[in-house]
C-alpha positions in Angstrom: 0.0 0.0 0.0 1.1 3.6 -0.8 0.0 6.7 -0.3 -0.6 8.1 -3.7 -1.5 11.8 -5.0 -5.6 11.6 -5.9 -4.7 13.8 -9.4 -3.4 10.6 -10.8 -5.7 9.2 -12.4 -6.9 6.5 -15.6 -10.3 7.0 -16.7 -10.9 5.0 -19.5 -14.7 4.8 -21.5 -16.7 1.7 -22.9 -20.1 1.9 -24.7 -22.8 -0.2 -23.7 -24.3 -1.6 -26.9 -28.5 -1.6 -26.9 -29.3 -4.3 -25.1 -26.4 -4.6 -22.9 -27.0 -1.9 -20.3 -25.3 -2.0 -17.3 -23.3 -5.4 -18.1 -20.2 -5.2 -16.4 -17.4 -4.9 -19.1 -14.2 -4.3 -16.5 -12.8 -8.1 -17.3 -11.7 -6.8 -20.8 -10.0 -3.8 -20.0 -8.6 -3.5 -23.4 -12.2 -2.3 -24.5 -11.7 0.8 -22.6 -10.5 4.0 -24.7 -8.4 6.0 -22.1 -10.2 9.9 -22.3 -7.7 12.4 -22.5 -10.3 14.5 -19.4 -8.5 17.7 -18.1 -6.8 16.8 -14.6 -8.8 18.6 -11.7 -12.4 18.2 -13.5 -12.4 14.2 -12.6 -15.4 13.8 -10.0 -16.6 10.5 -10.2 -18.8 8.5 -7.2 -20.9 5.5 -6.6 -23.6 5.5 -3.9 -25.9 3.2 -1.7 -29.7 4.5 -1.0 -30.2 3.7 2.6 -34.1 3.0 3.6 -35.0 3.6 7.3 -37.6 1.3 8.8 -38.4 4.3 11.6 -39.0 1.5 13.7 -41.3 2.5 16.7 -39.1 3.3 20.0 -39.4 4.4 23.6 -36.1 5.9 24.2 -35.6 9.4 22.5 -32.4 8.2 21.2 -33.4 5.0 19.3 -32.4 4.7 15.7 -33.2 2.3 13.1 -30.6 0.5 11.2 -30.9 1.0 7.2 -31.6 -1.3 4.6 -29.7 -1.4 1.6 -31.7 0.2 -1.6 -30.4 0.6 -5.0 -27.2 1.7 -6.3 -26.6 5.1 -8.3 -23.3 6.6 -9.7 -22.4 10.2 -11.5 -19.3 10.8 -13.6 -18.7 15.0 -14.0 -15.4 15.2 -16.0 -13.7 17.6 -18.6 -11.6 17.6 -21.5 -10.4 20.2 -23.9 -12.3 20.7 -27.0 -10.1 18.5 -29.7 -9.8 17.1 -32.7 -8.9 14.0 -34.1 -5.1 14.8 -35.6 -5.9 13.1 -38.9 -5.7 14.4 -42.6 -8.8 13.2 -43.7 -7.6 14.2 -47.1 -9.0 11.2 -49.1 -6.4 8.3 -48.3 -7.0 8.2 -44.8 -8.9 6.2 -42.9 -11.3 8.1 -40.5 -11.5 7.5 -37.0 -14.4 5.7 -35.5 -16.1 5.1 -31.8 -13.3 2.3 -31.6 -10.5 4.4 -32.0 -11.6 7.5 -30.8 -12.5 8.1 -27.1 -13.9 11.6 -27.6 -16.0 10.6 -30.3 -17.6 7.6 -28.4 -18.4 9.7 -25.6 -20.2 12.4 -27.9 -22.2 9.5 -30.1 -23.3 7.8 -27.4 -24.9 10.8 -25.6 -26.0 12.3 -28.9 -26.8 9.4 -30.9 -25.6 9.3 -34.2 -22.2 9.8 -36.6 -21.1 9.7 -40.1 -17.3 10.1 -41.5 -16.2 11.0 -44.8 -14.6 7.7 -46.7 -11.1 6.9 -47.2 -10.6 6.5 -51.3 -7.2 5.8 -51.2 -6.3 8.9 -53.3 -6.4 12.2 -52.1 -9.3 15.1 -53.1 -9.0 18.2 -54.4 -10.5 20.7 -56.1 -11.8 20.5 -59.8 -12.1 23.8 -62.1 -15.2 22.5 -63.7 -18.2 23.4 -61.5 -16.5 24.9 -58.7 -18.1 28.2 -57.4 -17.8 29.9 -54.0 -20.7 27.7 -53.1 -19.9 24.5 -55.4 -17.0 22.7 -54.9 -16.4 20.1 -57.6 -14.5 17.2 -56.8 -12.0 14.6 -58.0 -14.2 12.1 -59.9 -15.5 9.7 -58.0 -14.7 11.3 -54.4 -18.2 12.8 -54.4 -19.4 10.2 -52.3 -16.9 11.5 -49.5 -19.8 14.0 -48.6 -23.5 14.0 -47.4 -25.9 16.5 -46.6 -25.2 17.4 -43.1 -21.7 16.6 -43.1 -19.3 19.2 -43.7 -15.9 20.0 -46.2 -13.0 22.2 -45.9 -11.0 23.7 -48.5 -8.2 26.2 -48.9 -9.6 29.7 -50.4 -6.0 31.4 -50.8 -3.2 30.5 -53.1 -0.5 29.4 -50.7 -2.0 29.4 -47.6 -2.9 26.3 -45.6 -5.3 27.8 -44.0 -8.9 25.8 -44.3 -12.9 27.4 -44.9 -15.1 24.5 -43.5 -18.7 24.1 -44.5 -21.8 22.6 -43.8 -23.4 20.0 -46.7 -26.4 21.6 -48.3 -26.5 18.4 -51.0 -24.4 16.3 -53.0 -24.4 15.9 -57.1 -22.6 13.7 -58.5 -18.8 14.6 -57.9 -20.0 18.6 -56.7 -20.9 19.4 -53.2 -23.3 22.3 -52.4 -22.3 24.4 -49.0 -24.9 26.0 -47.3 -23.3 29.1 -47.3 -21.1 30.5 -49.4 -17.1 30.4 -48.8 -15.2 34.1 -48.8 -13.8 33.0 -52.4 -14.0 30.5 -54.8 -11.7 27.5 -53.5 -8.0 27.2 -54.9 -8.3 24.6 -58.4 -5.9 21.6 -56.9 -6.3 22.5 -53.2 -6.7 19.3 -51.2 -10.2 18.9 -49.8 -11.0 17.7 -46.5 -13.8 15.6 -44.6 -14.8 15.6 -41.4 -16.5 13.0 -38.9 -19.9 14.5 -37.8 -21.7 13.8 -34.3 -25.6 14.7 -34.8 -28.9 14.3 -32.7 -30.8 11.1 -32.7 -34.7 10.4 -31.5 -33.6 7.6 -29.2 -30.0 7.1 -28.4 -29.4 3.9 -26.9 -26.1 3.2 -26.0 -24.9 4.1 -22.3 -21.2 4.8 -21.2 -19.0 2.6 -18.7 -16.3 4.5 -17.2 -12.9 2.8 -15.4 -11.2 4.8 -13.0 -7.7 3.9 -11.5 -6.0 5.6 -9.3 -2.3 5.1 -8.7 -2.9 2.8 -5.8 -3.4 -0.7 -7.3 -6.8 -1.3 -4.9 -8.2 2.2 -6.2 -9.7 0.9 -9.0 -13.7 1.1 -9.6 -16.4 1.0 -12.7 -19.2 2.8 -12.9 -21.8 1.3 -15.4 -24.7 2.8 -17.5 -24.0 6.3 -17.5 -25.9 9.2 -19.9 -26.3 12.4 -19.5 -25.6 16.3 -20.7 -22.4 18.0 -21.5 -21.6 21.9 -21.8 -19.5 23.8 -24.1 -17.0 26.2 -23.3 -15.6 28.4 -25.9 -13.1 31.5 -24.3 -12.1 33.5 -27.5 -8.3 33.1 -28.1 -7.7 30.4 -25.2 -8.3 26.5 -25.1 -12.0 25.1 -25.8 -13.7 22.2 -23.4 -16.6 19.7 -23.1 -17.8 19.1 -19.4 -20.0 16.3 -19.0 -22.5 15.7 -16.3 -23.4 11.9 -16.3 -25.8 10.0 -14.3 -25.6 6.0 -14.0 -27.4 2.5 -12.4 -24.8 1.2 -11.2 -20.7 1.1 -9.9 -18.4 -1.3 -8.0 -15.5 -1.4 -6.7 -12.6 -3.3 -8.5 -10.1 -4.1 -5.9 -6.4 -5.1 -6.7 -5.7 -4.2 -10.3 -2.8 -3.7 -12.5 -1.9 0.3 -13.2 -3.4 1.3 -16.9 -0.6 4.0 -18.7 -3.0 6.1 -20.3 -2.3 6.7 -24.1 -3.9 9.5 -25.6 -4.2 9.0 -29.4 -6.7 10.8 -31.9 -6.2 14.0 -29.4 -5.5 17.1 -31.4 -6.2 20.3 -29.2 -7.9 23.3 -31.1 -6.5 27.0 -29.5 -9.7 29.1 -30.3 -7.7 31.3 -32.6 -9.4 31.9 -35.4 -12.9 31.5 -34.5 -15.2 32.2 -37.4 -18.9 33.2 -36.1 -21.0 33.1 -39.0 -25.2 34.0 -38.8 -26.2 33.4 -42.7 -30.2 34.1 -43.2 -31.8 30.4 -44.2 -32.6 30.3 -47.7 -29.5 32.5 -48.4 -26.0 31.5 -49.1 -24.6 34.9 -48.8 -21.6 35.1 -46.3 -22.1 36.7 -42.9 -19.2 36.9 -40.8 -19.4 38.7 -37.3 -16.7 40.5 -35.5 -17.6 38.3 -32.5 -15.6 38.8 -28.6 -18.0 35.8 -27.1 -19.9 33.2 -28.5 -21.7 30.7 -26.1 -23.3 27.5 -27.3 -25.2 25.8 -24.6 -26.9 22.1 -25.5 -29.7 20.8 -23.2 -29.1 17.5 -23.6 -30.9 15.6 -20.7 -31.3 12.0 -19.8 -33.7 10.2 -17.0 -34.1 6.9 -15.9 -36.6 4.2 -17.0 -37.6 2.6 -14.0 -38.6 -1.3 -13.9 -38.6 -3.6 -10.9 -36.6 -6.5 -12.8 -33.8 -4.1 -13.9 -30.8 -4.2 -11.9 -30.8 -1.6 -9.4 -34.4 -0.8 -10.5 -33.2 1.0 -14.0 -33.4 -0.4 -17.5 -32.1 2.1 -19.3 -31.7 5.4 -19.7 -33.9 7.9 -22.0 -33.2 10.9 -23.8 -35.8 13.9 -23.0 -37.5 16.0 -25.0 -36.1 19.8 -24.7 -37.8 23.0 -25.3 -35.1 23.7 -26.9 -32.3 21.3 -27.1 -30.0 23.8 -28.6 -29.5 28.0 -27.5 -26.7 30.3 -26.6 -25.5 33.8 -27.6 -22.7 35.8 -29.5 -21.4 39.4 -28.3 -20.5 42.1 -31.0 -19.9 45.5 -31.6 -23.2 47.7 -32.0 -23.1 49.0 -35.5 -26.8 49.5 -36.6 -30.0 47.7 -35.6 -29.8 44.4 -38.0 -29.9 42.0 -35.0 -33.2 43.9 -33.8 -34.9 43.0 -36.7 -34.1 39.6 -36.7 -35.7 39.0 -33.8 -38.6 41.6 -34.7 -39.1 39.6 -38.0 -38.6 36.3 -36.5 -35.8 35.3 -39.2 -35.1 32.0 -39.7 -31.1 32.3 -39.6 -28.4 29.4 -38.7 -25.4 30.1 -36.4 -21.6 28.1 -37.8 -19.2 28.6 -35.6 -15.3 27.4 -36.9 -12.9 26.9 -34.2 -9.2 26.7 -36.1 -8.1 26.1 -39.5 -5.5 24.2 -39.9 -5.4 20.0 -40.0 -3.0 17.6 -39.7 -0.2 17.5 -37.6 -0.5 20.7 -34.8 -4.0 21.6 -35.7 -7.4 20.5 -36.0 -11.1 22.1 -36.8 -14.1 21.7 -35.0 -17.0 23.2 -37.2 -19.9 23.8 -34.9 -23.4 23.8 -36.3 -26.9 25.3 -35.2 -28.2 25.0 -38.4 -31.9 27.2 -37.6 -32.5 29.1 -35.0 -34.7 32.2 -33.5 -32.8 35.2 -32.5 -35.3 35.4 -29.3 -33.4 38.4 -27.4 -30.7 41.3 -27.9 -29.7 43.7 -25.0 -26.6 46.2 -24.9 -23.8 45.0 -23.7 -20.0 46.2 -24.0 -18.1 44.1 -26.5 -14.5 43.5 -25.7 -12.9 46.4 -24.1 -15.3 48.8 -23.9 -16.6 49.2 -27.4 -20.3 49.6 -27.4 -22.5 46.1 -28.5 -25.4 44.0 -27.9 -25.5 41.0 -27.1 -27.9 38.8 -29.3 -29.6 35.3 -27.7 -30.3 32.7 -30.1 -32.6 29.1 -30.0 -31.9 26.4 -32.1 -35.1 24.1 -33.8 -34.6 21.1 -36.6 -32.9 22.0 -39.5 -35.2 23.2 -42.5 -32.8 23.7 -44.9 -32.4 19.8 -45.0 -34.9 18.4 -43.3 -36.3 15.4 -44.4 -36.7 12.3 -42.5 -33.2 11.5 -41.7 -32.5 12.1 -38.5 -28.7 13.8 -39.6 -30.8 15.8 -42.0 -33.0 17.5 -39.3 -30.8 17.2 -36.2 -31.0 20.7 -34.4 -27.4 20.4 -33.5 -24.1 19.3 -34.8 -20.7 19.1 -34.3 -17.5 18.5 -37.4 -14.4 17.5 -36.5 -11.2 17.8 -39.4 
């Protein structure tokens, strides 16, 4: 026995596949994908409802003693907004929830993902077709893309800088952004794909979570966890996911070997660019803001289905409906009284927000979509230091540019990782 420093910790994730909720998966450790969480967020506990009989007594002093009710465990942990590291260029392989520990965390608890395809040659741009908002392809690498997905291309001669976009539709070998990119991209420049988390109905998959600490006895699994995570986003700094998880079930492991994290597939994205755009729906005219804050806040919330022949009393755990399950807000300078209007008018506008532009090796791109919302409120505010702005409130609703009865086609919210 030692005494060991509580920082150090393994926390490694496994999804429950439907139908397989709660089953204890800590015998094959090597299913676990070690989460690269920021050190100081980790709080995770397992707990015991106790049931007093208030027996009757005569002395003031008499107490009953407990019977042992259910079990429950929550999992809060954080980790800095990231990408995958990977050139997803055309000859690579994209990563999946078996490779990717961020990824299976943000598909379980949303629901659904699609990748771009590997076709063993890279992509780039084609002079034919290509427009600011139609980027033709290599032939045959059309099928890389689908509506609600997103590309990236370069827009400058010589500069590896990336424009990423959402998926309006797909022709053929020429993929239609929903809004249009600040040029026309560069003939040759490599084209990129992304992997794509989006909204489902009904997720059901739960997470399992191994925690180790240094001590070889402080080992425990906590089992059928879902839940809610928030987005931070500080403007020139480091991103982060926080998630807030709820599960059935935990135990304690007892004497374990010592798991050496390895954190592959984490690419950190410094918030610098970030591209705020707020196109009108319908329109694929470019509207860039001059944005200090953006806040993009999910309501993602889970609760219990209760049955008396489920362990611990819970058979799995459901998604709720959320009125809405996507809002937030971006702060910029007051120049006239366009964002009034808006939410006069009611426009039906989407919110993109880019966080980098570079991939590969030292960079990645998360492109985050809200792809209609409501600007519901706008109030003064100062923007930055000291200039005079408003800040504007936005609430996100299923996409109706896309639509449809795919559920990546109408999901209210979704996230692109380069």
């Amino acid at each position: 026995m030692s005494i060991e420093p509580d920082i150090l910790r393994y926390v490694g994730v496994y999804e429950e596949p439907d139908g397989s909720y709660q089953v204890d998966h800590s015998a094959t450790p090597g299913d676990f994908l070690a989460l690269p969480y920021e050190e100081g967020t980790l709080d995770a506990k397992g707990a015991r409802t106790g049931f007093d009989p208030m027996a009757g007594k005569i002395r003031r002093d008499g107490h009953s003693k407990k019977v042992l009710g259910p079990r429950a465990c929550t999992v809060a942990l954080a980790t800095k907004l990231h990408s995958h590291g990977l050139d997803l260029d055309g000859d690579v392989a994209p990563p999946t929830t078996s490779t990717w520990a961020l990824l299976r965390v943000l598909k379980a608890i949303m629901g659904g993902s699609i990748a771009t395809t590997d076709e063993s040659a890279q992509t780039t741009v084609q002079a034919g077709s290509t427009t600011t908002t139609d980027v033709e392809v290599t032939t045959g690498h059309g099928v890389r893309f689908q509506a609600g997905g997103a590309i990236a291309v370069p827009v400058v001669s010589g500069s590896s800088a990336l424009e990423a976009r959402e998926v309006l539709s797909v022709a053929g070998d020429v993929v239609t952004v929903k809004e249009a990119f600040s040029a026309t991209p560069i003939t040759g420049g490599v084209v990129r794909g992304a992997v794509t988390v989006y909204l489902t109905e009904d997720p059901k998959t739960a997470l399992q979570w191994h925690v180790e600490g240094r001590e070889a006895t402080d080992g425990a699994i906590f089992r059928g966890t879902q839940g809610g995570f928030s987005i931070t986003l500080p403007i020139g700094e480091l991103g982060q996911f926080a998630f807030q998880l709820a599960g059935a079930s935990w135990a304690r492991l007892g004497s374990s070997s010592i798991t050496i994290p390895n954190y592959t597939l984490f690419e950190p994205i410094a918030l610098d660019p970030v591209e705020v755009h707020v196109p009108t729906i319908g329109a694929t005219t470019l509207v860039s803001l001059e944005a200090s804050e953006i806040a993009i806040e999910p309501q993602i919330a889970y609760a219990p289905q209760k049955s008396g022949k489920a362990t611990e009393t819970v058979a799995r755990m459901v998604r709720q409906p959320a009125r809405p399950v996507i809002q937030g807000s971006f702060l910029v300078p007051y120049e006239d009284d366009t964002w009034y209007t808006a939410r006069d008018d009611r426009e039906d506008r989407a919110v993109f927000v880019q966080a980098g532009n570079l991939v590969g090796a030292g960079g990645g791109i998360c492109l985050f979509s809200i792809p209609t919302v409501q600007i519901t409120d706008v109030q003064p505010a100062p923007s930055g230091e000291n200039v005079a702005g408003q800040r504007v409130f936005f609430e996100g609703r299923h996409d109706e540019e896309i639509g449809g009865s795919t559920e990546v086609g109408y999901s209210a919210f979704r996230m692109h990782f380069f």
